[in-house]
VEXDREN-2710 file (C-alpha; in Angstrom, 1 decimal):
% VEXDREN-2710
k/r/px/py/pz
1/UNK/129.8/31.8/151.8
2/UNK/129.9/28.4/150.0
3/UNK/128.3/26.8/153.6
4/UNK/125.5/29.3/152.6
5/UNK/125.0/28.3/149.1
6/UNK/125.1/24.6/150.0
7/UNK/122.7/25.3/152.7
8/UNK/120.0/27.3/150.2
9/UNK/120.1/24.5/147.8
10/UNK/119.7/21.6/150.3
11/UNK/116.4/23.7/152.0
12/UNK/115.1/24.1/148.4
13/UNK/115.6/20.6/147.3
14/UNK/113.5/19.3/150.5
15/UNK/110.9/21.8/150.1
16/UNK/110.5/20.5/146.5
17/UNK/110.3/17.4/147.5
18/UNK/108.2/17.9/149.9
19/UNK/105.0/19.7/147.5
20/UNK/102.6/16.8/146.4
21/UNK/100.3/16.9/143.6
22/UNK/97.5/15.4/145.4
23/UNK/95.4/16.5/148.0
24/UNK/94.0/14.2/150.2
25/UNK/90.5/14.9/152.3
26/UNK/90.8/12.0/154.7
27/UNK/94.3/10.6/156.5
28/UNK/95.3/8.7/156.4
29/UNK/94.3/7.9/152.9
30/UNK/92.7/4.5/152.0
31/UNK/93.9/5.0/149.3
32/UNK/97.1/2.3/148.4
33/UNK/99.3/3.2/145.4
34/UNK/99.5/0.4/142.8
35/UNK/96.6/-1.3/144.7
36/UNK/93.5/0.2/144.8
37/UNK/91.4/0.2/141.6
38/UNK/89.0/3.0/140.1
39/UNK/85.8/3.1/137.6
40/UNK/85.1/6.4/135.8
41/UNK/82.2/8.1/137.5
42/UNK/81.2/11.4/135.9
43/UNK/83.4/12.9/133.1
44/UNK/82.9/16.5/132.2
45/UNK/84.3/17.7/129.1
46/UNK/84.3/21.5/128.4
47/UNK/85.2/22.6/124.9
48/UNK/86.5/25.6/124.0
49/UNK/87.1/26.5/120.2
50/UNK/90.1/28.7/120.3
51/UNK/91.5/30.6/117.5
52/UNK/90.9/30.4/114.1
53/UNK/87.5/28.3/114.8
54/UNK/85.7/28.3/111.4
55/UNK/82.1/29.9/111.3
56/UNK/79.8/27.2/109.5
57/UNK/79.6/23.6/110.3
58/UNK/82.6/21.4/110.8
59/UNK/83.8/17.8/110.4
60/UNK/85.3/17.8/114.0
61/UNK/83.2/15.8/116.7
62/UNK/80.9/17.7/119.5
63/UNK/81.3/18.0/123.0
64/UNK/78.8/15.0/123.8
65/UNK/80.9/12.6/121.5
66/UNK/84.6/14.4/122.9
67/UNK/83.0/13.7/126.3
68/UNK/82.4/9.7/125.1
69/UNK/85.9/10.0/123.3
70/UNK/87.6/10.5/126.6
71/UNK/85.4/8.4/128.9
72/UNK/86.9/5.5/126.6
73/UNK/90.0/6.3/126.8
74/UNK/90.5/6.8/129.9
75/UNK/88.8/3.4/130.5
76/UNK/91.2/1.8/128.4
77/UNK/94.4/3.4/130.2
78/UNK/92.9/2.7/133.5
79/UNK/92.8/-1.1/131.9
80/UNK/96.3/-0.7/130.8
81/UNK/97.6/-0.1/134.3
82/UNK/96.1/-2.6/135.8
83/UNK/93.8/0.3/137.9
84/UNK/90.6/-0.2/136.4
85/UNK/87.9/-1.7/139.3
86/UNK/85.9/-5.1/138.2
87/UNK/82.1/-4.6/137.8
88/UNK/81.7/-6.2/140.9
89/UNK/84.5/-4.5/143.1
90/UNK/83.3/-3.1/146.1
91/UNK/86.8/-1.9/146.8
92/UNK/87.4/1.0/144.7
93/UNK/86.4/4.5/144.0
94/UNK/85.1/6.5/142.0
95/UNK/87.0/9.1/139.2
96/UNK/85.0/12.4/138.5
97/UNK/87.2/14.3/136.0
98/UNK/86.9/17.9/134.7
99/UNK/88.3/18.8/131.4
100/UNK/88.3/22.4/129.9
101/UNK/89.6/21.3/126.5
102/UNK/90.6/24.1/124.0
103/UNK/90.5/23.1/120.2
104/UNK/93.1/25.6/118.5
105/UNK/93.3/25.9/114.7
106/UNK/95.4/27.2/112.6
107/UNK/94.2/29.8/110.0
108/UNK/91.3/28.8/107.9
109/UNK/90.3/26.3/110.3
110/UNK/90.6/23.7/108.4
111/UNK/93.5/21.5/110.4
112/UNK/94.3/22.0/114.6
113/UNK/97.3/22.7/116.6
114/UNK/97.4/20.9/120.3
115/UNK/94.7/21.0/122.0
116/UNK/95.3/23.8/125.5
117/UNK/94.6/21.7/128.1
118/UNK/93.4/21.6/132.2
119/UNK/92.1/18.9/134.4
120/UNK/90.8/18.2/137.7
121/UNK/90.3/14.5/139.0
122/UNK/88.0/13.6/142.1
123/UNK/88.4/10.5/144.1
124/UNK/85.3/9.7/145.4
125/UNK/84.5/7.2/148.1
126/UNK/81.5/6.3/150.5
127/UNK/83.2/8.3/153.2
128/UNK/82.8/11.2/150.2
129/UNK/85.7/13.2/148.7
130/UNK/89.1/11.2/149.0
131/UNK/91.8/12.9/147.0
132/UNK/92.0/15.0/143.9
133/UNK/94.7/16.3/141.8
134/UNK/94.9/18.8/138.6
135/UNK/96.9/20.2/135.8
136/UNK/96.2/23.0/134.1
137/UNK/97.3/25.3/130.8
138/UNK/99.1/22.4/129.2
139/UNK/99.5/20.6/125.9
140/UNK/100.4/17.1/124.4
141/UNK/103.9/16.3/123.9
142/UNK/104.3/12.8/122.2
143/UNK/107.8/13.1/123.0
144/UNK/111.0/12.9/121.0
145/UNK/110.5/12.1/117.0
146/UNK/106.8/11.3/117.4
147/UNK/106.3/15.3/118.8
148/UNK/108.6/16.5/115.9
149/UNK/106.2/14.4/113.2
150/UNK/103.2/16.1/114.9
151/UNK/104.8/19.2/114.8
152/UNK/105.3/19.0/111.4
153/UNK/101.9/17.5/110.3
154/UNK/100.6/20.5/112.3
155/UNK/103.0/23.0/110.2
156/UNK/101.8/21.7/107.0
157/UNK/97.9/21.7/107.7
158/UNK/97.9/18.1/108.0
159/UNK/96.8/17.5/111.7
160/UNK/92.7/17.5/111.4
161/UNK/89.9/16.1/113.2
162/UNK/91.1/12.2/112.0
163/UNK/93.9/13.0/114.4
164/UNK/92.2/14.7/117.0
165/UNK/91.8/11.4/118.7
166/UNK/95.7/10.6/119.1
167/UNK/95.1/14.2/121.7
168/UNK/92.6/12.7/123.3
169/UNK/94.3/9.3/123.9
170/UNK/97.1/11.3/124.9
171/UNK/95.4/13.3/127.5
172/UNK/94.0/10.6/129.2
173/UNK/97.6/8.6/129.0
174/UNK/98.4/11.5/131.1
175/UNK/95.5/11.7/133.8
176/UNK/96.0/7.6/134.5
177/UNK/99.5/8.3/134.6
178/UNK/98.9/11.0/137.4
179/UNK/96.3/8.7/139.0
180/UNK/98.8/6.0/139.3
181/UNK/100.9/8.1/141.5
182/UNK/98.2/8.6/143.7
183/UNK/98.0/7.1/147.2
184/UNK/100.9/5.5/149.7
END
């Protein structure tokens, strides 16, 4: 019996570590982990207003400037990682990202909760569609003390459109971070 067990949990260990988050259109992949650099080529932002959106005007930002918002961002994590391609650079390939972004608010509309979140990243090269990857249904988490301050500037109405950039910057933390995994 206990051969059995061990057995079960060594197949489902492999099996996990066998799933990849990426799928890649051409083997083998030119595409070298910590190596090969990318510039942002089209970035599609949908927004959403969830819950609680207010009626009349707003102070928070479009969807044009969100969609500017996160083309910066993610330019400045792709810089921070040392995965960001030279003007010149012939070597790298381009990122097409989709994001469905869902503002929530809390009642009143006056202040947001996080942001519900999916994405889908493109890697696009002259031989066409490289690689992509995606998350979907998911929310920021600054992690430890920093997610418990949100949490409770988000409980006392406090989180608002001055803040709305912090989700932004995080989300884009995150899609570089998945990028950088990309490749072998």
């Amino acid at each position: 019996m206990l051969n059995k067990i061990i057995l079960i949990a060594v197949a489902l260990m492999l099996s996990a570590c066998g799933s990849s988050p990426y799928k890649y259109y051409v083997e083998p992949t030119p595409i070298v982990k910590g190596n090969t650099r990318y510039h942002v080529g089209e970035v599609k932002v949908k927004l959403n207003l969830g819950h609680g959106a207010p009626e009349e005007g707003t102070s928070f930002v479009s969807e044009e400037e969100l969609n500017l918002q996160f083309i910066e961002a993610i330019n400045k994590h792709l810089a921070e990682n040392n995965l960001i391609a030279n003007s010149d650079s012939k070597d790298s390939f381009k990122l097409n990202i989709d994001i469905d972004y869902t503002r929530t608010f809390n009642y009143g509309g006056r202040s947001l909760n996080k942001p519900q979140v999916s994405h889908m990243v493109q890697i696009v090269g002259e031989q066409g569609q490289l690689a992509s990857f995606s998350q979907s249904k998911y929310t920021t988490n600054y992690g430890g003390f920093k997610d418990a301050a949100v949490n409770l500037e988000i409980t006392a109405g406090n989180w608002d459109a001055e803040d709305e950039p912090k989700d932004i910057d995080l989300v884009s933390a995150i899609i570089v971070e998945d990028l950088a995994g990309l490749g072998e």
